[in-house]
ZAVODREN-422460 format. One record per residue (C-alpha): residue number from 1; x, y, z. Coordinates in steps of 0.001 Angstrom, whole numbers. Example, Ala and Ser with C-alpha at 12.3 -4.5 7.8 and 13.67 -1.06 7.14 Angstrom:
REM residues 2
+-----+---------+---------+---------+
|  nr |       u |       v |       w |
+-----+---------+---------+---------+
|   1 |   12300 |   -4500 |    7800 |
|   2 |   13670 |   -1060 |    7140 |
+-----+---------+---------+---------+
//
This chain:
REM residues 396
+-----+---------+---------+---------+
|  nr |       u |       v |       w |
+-----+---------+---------+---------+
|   1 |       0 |       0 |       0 |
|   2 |    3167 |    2054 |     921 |
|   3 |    3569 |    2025 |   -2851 |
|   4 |     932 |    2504 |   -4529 |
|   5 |     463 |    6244 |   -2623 |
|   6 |    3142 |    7746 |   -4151 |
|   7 |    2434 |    6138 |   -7561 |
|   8 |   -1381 |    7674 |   -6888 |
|   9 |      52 |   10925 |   -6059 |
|  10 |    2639 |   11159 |   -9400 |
|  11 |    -586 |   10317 |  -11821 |
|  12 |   -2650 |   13074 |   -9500 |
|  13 |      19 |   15550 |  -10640 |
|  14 |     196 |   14536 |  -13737 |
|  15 |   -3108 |   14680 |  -14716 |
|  16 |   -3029 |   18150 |  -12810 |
|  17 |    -325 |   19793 |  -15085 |
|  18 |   -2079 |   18422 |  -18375 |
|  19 |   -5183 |   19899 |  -17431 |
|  20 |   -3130 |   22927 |  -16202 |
|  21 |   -1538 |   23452 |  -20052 |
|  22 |   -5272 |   22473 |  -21888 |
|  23 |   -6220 |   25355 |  -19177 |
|  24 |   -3487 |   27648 |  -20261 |
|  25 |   -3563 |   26805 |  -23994 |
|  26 |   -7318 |   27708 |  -24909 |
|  27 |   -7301 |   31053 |  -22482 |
|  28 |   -3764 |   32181 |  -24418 |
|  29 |   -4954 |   31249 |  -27806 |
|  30 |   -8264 |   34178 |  -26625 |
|  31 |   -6165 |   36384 |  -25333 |
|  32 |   -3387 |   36428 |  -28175 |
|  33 |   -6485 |   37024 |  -30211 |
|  34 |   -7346 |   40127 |  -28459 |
|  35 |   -3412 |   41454 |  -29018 |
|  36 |   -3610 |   40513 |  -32219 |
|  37 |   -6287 |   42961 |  -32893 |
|  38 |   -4593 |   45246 |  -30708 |
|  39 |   -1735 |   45498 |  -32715 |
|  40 |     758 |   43300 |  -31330 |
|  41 |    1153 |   40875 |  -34929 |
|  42 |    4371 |   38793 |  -34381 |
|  43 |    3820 |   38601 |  -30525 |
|  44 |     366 |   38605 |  -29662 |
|  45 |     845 |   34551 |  -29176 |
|  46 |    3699 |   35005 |  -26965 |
|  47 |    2415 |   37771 |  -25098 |
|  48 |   -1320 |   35983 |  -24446 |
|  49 |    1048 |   33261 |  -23524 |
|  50 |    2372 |   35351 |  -20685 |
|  51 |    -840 |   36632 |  -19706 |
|  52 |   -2858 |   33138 |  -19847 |
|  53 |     252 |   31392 |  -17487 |
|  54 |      27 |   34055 |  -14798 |
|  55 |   -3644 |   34096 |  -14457 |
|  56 |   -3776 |   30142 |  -14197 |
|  57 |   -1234 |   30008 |  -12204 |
|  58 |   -3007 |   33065 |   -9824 |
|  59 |   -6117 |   31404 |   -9517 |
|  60 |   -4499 |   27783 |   -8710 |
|  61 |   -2688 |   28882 |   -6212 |
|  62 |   -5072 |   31552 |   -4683 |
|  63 |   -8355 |   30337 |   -5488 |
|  64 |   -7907 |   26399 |   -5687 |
|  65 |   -4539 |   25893 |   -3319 |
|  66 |   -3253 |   23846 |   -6002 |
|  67 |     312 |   23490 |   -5831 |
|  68 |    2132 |   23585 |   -9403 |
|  69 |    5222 |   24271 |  -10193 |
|  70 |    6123 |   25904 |  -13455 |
|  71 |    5901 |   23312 |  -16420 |
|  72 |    9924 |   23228 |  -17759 |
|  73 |    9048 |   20564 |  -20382 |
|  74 |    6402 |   23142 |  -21811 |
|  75 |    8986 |   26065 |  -22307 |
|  76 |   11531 |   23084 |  -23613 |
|  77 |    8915 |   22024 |  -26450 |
|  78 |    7919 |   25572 |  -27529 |
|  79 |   11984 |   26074 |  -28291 |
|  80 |   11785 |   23026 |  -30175 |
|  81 |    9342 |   24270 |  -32157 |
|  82 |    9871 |   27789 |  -32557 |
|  83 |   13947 |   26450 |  -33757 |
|  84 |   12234 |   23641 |  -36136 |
|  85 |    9875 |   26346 |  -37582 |
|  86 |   13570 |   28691 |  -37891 |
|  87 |   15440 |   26262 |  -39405 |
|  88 |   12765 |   25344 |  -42214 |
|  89 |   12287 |   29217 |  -42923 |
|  90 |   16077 |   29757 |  -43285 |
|  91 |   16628 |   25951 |  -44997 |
|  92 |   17581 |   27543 |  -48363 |
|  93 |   19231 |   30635 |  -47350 |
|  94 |   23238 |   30694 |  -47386 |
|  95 |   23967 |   30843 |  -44176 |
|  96 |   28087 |   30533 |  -44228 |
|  97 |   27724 |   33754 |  -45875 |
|  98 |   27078 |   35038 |  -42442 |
|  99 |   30242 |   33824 |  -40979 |
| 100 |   32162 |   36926 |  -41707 |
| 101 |   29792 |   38833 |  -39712 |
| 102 |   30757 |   37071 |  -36557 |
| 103 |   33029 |   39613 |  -35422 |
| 104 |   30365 |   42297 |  -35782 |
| 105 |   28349 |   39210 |  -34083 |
| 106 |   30980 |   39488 |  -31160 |
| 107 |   31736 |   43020 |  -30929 |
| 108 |   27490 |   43869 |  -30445 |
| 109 |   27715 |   40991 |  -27463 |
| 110 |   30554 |   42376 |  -25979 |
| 111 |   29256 |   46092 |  -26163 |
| 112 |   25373 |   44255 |  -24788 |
| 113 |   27713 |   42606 |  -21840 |
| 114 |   29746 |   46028 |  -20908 |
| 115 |   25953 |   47565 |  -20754 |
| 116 |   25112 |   44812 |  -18691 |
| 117 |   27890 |   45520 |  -15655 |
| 118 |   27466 |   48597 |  -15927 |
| 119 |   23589 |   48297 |  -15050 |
| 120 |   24886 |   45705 |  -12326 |
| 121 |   26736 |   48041 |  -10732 |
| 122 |   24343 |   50631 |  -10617 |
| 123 |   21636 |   47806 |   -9552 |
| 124 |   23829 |   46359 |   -6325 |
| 125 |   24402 |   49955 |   -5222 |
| 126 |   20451 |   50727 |   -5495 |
| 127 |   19523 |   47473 |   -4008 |
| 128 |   22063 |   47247 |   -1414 |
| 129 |   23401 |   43383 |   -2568 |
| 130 |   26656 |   41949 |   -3410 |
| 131 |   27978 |   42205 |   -7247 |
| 132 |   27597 |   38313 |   -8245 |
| 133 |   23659 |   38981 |   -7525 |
| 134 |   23584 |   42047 |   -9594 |
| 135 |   25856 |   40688 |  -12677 |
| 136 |   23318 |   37294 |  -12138 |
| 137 |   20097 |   39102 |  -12352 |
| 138 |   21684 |   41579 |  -15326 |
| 139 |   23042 |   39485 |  -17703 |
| 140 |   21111 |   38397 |  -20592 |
| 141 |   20384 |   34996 |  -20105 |
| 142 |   18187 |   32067 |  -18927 |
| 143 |   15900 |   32818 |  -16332 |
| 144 |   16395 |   29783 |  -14323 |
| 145 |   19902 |   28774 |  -15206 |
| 146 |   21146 |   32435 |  -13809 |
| 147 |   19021 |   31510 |  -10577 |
| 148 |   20388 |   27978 |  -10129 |
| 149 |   24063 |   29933 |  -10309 |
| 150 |   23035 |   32061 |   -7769 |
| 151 |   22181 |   29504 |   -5566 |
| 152 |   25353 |   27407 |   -5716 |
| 153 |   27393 |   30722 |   -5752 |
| 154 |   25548 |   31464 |   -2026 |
| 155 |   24141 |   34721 |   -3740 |
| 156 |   20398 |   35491 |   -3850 |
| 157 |   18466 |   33111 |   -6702 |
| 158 |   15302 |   34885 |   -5821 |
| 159 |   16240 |   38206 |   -6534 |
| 160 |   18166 |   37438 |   -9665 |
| 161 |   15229 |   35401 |  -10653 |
| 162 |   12555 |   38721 |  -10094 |
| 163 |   15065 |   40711 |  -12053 |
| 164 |   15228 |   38255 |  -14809 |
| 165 |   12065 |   37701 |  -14936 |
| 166 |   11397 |   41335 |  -15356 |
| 167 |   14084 |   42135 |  -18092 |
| 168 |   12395 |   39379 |  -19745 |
| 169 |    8496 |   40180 |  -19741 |
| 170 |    9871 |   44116 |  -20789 |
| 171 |   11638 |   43086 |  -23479 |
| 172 |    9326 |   40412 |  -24812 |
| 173 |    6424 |   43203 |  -24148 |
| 174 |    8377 |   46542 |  -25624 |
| 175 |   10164 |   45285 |  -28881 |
| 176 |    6746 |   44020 |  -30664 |
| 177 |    5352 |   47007 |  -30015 |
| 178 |    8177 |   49375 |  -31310 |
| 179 |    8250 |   46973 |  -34221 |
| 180 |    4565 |   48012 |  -34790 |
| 181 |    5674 |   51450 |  -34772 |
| 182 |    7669 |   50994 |  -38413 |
| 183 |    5809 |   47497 |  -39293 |
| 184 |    1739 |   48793 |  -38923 |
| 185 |     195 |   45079 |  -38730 |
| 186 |   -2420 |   43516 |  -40232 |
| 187 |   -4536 |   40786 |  -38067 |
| 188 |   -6545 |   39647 |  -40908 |
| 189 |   -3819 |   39123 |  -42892 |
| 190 |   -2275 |   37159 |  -40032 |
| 191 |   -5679 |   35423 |  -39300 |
| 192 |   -5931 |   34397 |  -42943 |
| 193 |   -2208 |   32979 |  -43038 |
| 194 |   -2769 |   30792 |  -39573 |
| 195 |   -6491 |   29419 |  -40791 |
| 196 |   -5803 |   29402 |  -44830 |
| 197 |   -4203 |   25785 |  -44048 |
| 198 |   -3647 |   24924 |  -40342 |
| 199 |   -2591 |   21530 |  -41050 |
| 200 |   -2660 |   18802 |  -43735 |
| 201 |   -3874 |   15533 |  -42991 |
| 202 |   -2512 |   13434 |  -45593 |
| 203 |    -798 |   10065 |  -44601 |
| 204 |    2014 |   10942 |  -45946 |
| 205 |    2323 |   14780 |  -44628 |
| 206 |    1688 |   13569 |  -41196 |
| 207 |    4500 |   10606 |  -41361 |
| 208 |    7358 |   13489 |  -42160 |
| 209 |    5405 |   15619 |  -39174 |
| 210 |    5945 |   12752 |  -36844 |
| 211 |    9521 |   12289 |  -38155 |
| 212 |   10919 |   15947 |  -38150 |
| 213 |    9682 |   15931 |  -34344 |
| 214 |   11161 |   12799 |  -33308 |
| 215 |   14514 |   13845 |  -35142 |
| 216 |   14370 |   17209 |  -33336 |
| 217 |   13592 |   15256 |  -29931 |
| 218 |   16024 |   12947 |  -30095 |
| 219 |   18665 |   15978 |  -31002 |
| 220 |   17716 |   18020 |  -28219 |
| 221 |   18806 |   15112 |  -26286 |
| 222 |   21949 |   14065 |  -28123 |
| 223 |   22919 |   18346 |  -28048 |
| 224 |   22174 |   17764 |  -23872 |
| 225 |   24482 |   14883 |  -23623 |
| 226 |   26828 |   16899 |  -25115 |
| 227 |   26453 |   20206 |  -23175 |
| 228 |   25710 |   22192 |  -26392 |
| 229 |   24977 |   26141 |  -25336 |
| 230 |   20745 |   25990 |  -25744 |
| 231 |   20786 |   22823 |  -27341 |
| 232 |   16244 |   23294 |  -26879 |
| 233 |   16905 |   25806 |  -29852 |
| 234 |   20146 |   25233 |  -31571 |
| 235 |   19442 |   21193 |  -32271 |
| 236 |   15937 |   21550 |  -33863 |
| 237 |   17428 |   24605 |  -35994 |
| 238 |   20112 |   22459 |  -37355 |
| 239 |   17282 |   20012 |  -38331 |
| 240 |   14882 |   21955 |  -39408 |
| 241 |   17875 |   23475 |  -42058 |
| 242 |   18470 |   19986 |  -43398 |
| 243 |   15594 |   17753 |  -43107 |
| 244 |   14579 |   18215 |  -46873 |
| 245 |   18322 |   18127 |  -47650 |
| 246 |   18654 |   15027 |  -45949 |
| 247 |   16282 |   13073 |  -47386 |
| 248 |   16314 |   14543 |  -50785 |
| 249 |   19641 |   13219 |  -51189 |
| 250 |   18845 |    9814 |  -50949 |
| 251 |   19839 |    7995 |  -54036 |
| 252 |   16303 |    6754 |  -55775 |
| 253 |   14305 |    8679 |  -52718 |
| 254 |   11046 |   11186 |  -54040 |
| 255 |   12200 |   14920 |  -53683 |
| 256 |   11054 |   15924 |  -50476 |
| 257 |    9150 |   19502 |  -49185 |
| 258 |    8375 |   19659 |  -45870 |
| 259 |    7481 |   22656 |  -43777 |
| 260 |    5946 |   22120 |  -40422 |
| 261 |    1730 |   23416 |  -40071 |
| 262 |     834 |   26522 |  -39090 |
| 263 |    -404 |   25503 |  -36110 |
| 264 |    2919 |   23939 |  -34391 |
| 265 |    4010 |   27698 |  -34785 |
| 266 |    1445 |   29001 |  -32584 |
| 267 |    1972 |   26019 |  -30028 |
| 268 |    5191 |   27434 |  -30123 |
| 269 |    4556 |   30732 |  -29519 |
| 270 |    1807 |   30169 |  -26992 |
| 271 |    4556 |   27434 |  -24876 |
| 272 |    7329 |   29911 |  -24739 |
| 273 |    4975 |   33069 |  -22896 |
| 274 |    3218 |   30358 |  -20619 |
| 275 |    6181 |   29557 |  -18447 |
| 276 |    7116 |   33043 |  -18211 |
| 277 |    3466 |   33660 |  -17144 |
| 278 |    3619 |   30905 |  -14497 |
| 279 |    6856 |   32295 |  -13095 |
| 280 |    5040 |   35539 |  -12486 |
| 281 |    1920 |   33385 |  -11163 |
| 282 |    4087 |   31383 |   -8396 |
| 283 |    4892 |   34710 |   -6650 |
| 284 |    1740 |   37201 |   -6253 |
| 285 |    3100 |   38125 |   -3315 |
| 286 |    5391 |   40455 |   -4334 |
| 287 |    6033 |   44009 |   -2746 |
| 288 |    5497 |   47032 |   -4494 |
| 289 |    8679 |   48078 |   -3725 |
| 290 |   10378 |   44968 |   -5106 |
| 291 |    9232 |   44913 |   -8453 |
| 292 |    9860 |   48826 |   -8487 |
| 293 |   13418 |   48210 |   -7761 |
| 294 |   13443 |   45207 |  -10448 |
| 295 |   12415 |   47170 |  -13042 |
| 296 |   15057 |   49808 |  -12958 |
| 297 |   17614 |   47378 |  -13938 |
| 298 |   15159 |   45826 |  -16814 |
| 299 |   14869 |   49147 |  -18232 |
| 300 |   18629 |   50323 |  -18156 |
| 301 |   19168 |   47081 |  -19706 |
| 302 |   16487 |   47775 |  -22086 |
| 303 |   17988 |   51011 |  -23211 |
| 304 |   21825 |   49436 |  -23375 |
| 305 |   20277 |   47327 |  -26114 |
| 306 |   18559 |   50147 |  -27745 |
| 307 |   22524 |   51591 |  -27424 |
| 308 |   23730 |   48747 |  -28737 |
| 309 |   20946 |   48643 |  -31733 |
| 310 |   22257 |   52097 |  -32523 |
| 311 |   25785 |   51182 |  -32809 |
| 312 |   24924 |   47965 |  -34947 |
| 313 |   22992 |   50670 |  -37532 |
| 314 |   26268 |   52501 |  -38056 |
| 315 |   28349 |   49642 |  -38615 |
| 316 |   25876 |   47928 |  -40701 |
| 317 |   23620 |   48146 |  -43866 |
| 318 |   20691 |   46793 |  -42023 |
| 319 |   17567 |   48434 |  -41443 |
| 320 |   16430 |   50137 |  -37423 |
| 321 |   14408 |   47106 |  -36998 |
| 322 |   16724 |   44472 |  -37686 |
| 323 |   19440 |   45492 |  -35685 |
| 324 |   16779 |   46124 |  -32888 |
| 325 |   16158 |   42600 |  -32853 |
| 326 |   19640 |   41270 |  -32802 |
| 327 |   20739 |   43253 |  -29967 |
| 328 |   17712 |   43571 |  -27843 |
| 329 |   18034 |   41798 |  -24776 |
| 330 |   14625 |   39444 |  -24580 |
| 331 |   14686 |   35450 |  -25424 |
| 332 |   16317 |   34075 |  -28441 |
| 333 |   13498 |   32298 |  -29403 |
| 334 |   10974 |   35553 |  -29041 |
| 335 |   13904 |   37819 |  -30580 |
| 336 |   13708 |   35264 |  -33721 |
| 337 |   10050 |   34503 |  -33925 |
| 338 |    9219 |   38156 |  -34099 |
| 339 |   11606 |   38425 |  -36502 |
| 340 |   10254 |   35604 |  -39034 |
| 341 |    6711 |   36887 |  -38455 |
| 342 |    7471 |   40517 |  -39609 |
| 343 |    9872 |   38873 |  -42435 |
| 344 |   12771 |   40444 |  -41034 |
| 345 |   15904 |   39441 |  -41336 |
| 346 |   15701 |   35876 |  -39997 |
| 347 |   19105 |   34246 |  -40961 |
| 348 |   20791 |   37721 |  -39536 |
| 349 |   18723 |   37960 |  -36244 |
| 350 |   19331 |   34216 |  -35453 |
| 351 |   23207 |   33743 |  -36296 |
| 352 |   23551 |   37027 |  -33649 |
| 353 |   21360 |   35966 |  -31128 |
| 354 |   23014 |   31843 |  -31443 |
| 355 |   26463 |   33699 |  -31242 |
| 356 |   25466 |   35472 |  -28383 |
| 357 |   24098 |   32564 |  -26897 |
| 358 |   27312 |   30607 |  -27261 |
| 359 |   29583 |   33629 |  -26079 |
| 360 |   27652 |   34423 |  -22625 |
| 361 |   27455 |   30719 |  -21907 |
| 362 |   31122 |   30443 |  -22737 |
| 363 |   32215 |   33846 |  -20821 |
| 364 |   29983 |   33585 |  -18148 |
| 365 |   32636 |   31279 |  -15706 |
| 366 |   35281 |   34106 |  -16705 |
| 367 |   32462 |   36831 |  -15614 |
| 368 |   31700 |   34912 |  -12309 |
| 369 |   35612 |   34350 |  -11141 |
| 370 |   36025 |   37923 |  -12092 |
| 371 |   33526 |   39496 |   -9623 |
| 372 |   34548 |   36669 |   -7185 |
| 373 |   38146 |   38719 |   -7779 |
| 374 |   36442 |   41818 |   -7206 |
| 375 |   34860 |   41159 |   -3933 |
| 376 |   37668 |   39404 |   -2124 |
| 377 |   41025 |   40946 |   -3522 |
| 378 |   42399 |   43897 |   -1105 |
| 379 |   43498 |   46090 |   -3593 |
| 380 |   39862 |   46792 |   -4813 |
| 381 |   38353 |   48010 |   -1481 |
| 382 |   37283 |   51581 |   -3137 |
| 383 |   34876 |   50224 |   -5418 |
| 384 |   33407 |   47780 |   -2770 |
| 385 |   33131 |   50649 |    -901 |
| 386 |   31372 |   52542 |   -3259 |
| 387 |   28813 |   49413 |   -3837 |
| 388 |   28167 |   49204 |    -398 |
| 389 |   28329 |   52734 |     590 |
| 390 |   24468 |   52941 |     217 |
| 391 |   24183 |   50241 |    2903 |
| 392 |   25997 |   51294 |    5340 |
| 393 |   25131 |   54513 |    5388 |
| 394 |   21441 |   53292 |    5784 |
| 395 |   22944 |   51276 |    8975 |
| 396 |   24474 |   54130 |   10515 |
+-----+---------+---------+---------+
//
């Protein structure tokens, strides 16, 4: 009997969280439609996503005292999709002609990461913490993988994880709209592409749809084994760019044209703003003052990228919006679907946001034993000092 309770209790929950997505699903599909109308075109998915995860999430907790936590494997499968849905849009553009633009590439990261100390700074003098919280909660990255840092580091995982979490529902928020400014959308337009033909139901069309998704599973899980930078959006890319290839050059193989339905985009879309919804769900207990505090970093981080985005323009031939995209500091996988549904740019946005990827994951230990310098070397007492200058003043 001992075990059959637990075994109960794992089906409870897991029955729980599928009715908690169906929940979340139909509710953001409404409100996206709502945004869509509103003007927010390449986002309103996303952004209803948001929206529909932190008013589930509000009323299970509140209303119903159900316990969830925030569904990982649903963010994972939207960045499958959105990279499969990438990698089939870019599948016949040259993309090693892009190579010699990794410099640029690395030079608009760099300039993104100098904004982002500089806004850490600034952020562990306002909120009276230690710099390895700060650079944490400022640096462009993965909401829970920055947290998990700051936990082993003995720094404060909550706090990065509000700050995060606020740079990321800004930026996800702002950019559509100032796209909307220059790119006036059209919802029936958009309506008409998404219904015109959802889905094809042929034998044949749903054998490849099963394959492509298996391949992208199983590469997500090969790119995990070996510790690939975003291997949830970087694997199902790569696939998505050859899959036709692949098969097409089979000797005595049908030519084969694939693209994935219109409605695995929207999944997508709809996957990626839930769990940054439900993050905001699990903690409606936030201060006023908090969140006040969090979004003075978001911003200044926010307008670094808009620096950033200016800088790009001068070095470049590409248009406001374009370099907007590649430098602003949001998800990859938002940054790029907003991109491919304003026809923008795709192949440039996502070889600068995957090179950014890869750098930050890549200079992030150097970044971390750097501040760790900082805050224990003796000849650097001034600026410790002048971070903590705020709190003990307040302690006096």
């Amino acid at each position: 009997m001992s075990h059959a309770a637990p075994t109960i209790r794992m089906r409870l929950f897991s029955l729980t969280q599928l009715l908690m997505v169906l929940w979340e699903l139909v509710l953001a599909a409404a409100i996206g439609l709502g945004l869509l109308f509103l003007g927010a075109d390449g986002a309103a998915w996303i952004l209803g996503g948001i929206v529909s995860g932190a008013i589930a999430f509000l009323i299970s907790h509140q209303a119903l005292n159900i316990s969830v936590a925030p569904n990982r494997t649903a963010r994972k499968i939207g960045q499958l999709l959105v990279g499969l849905t990438v990698g089939f849009s870019v599948q016949h553009s040259n993309l090693l002609a892009l190579s010699t633009e990794i410099p640029l590439f690395l030079l608009l990261t760099g300039c993104l990461l100098l904004g982002g100390i500089v806004v850490a700074a600034m952020y562990a003098r306002l909120e009276k913490t230690d710099l390895l919280t700060a650079l944490l909660a400022t640096t462009p990255g993965n909401i829970g993988v920055m947290a998990s840092i700051a936990a082993d580091y003995g720094s404060n995982p909550a706090l990065v994880s509000l700050v995060q979490l606020m740079r990321f529902t800004l930026v996800t928020f702002a950019i559509p709209l100032l796209s909307n400014v220059t790119h006036p959308s059209d919802p029936w337009a958009t309506l008409h592409a998404l219904t015109q033909h959802p889905i094809d139901l042929h034998s044949w069309y749903l054998f490849w749809l099963v394959l492509v998704l298996l391949l992208a599973g199983m590469s997500v899980r090969v790119g995990a084994l070996l510790r690939l930078p975003v291997p949830g959006l970087l694997c199902p890319l790569i696939v998505g760019i050859g899959f036709n290839t692949l098969f097409s050059a089979v000797p005595f193989f049908p030519v084969v044209d694939f693209n994935p339905p219109a409605l695995l985009n929207l999944l997508g879309q709809i996957l990626l703003g839930i769990t940054i919804g439900e993050y905001w769900g699990m903690n409606p207990k936030l201060g006023t003052a908090a969140i006040a505090r969090a979004t003075i970093p978001a911003i200044l981080t926010l307008v670094a990228g808009l620096s950033v985005a200016g800088i790009a323009k001068l070095l470049t031939s590409w248009d406001w919006l374009t370099c907007l995209l590649v430098t602003a500091p949001g998800g990859s996988p938002e940054m790029i679907w907003i991109a491919l549904t304003l026809n923008q740019d795709v192949e440039v946005v996502t070889a600068g946001h995957l090179v950014r990827l890869i750098a930050i994951n890549a200079l992030l230990p150097l970044m971390i034993s750097a501040v760790g310098y900082v805050q224990r070397s003796p000849h650097l007492i001034p600026i410790r000092n002048w971070l903590t200058s705020s709190q003990n003043t307040s302690e006096t």
